[in-house]
KOLGUVO-575495 format. One record per atom (N, C-alpha, C): residue in three letters; x, y, z. Coordinates in steps of 0.02 Angstrom, whole numbers, padded with zeros to 5 digits, always signed. Layout:
BEGIN
AlaXYZ
...
***
This chain:
BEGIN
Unk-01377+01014-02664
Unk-01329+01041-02711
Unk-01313+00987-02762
Unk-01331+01006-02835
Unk-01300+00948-02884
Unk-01232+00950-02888
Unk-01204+00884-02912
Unk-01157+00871-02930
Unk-01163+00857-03000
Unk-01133+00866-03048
Unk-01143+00871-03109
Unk-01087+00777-03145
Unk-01030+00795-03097
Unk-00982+00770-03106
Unk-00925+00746-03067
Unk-00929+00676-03020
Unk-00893+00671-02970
Unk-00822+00673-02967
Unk-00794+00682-03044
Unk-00728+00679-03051
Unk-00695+00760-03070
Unk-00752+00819-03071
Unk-00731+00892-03067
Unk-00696+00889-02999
Unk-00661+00957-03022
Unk-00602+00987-02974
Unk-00624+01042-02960
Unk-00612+01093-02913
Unk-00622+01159-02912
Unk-00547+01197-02905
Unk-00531+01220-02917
Unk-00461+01264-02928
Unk-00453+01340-02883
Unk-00395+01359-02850
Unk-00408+01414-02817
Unk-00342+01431-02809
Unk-00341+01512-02823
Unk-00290+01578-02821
Unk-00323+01637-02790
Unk-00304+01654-02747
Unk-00296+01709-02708
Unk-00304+01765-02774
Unk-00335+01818-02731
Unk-00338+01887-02761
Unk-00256+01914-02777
Unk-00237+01899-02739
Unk-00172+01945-02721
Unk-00116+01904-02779
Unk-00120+01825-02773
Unk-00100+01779-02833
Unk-00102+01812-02915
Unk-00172+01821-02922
Unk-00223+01853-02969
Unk-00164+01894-02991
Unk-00147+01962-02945
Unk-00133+02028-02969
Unk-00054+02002-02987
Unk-00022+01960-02960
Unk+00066+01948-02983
Unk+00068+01921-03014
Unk+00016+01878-03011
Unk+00027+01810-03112
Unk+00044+01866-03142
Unk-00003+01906-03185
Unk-00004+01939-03225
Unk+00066+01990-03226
Unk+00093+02021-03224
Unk+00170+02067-03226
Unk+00222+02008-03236
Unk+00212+01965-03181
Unk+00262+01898-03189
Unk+00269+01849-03255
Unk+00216+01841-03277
Unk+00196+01801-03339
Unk+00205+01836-03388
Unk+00205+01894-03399
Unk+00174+01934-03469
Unk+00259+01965-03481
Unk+00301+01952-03437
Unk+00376+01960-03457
Unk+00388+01917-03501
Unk+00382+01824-03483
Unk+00399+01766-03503
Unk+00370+01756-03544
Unk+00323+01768-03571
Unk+00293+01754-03650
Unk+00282+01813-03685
Unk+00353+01839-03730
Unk+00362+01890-03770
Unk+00340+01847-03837
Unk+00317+01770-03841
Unk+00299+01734-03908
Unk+00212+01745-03924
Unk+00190+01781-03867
Unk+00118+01728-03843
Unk+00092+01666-03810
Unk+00138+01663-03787
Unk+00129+01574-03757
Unk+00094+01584-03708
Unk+00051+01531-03676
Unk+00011+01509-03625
Unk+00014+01502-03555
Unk+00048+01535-03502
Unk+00040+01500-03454
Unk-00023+01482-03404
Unk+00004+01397-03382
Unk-00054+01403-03332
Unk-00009+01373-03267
Unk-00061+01423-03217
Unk-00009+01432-03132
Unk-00039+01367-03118
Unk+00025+01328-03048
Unk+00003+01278-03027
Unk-00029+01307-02956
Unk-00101+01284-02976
Unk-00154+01323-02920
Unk-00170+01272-02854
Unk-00185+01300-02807
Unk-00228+01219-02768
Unk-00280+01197-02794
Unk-00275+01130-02787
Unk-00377+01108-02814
Unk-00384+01068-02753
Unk-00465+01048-02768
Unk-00510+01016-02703
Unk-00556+00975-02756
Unk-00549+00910-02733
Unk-00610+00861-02783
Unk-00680+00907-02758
Unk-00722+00900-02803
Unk-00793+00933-02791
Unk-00836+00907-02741
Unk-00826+00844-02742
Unk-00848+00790-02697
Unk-00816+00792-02626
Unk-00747+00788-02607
Unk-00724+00800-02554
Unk-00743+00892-02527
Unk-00762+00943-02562
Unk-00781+01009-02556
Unk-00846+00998-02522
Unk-00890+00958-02540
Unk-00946+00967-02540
Unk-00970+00921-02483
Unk-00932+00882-02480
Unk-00943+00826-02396
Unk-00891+00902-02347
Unk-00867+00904-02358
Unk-00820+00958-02291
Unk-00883+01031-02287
Unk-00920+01032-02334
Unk-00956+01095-02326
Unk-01025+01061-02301
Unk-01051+00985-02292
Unk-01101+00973-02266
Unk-01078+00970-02177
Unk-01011+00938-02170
Unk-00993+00926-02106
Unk-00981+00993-02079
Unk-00961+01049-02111
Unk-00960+01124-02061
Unk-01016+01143-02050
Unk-01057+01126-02087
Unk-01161+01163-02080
Unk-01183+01103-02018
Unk-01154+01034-02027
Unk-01195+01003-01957
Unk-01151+01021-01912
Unk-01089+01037-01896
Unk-01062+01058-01838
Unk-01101+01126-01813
Unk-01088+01164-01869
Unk-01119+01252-01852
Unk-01182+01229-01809
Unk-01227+01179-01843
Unk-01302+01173-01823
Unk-01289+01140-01758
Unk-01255+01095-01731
Unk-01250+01052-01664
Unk-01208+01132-01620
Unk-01187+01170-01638
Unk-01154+01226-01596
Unk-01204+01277-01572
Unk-01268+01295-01617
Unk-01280+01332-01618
Unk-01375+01342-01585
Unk-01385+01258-01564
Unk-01441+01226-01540
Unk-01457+01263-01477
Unk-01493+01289-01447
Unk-01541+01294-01389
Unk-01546+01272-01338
***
């Protein structure tokens, strides 16, 4: 898997997040203004070591 960029973030909201920003937000900016939600993030790099260490666990679980 490339990494493009060890200092990207990945950002994450729930579906359900998704559907209440929107009604909630669109009250508070009768100007147009911008909001942006404070979301969780995950360095790309720390994502991507935690997703090699669940594939060698899965693989040591799942051995013969």
């Amino acid at each position: 898997m490339p990494i493009t960029d060890a200092a990207m973030f990945r950002f994450w909201i729930s579906p359900q997040d998704r559907v209440d920003f929107v009604p909630k937000y669109f009250q508070r900016m009768p100007g147009g203004e911008i909001f942006r939600p404070n979301l969780r993030s995950i360095r790309i790099v720390d994502l991507f070591l935690y997703s090699v260490e669940q594939i060698v666990e899965f693989d040591e679980r799942t051995k013969t």
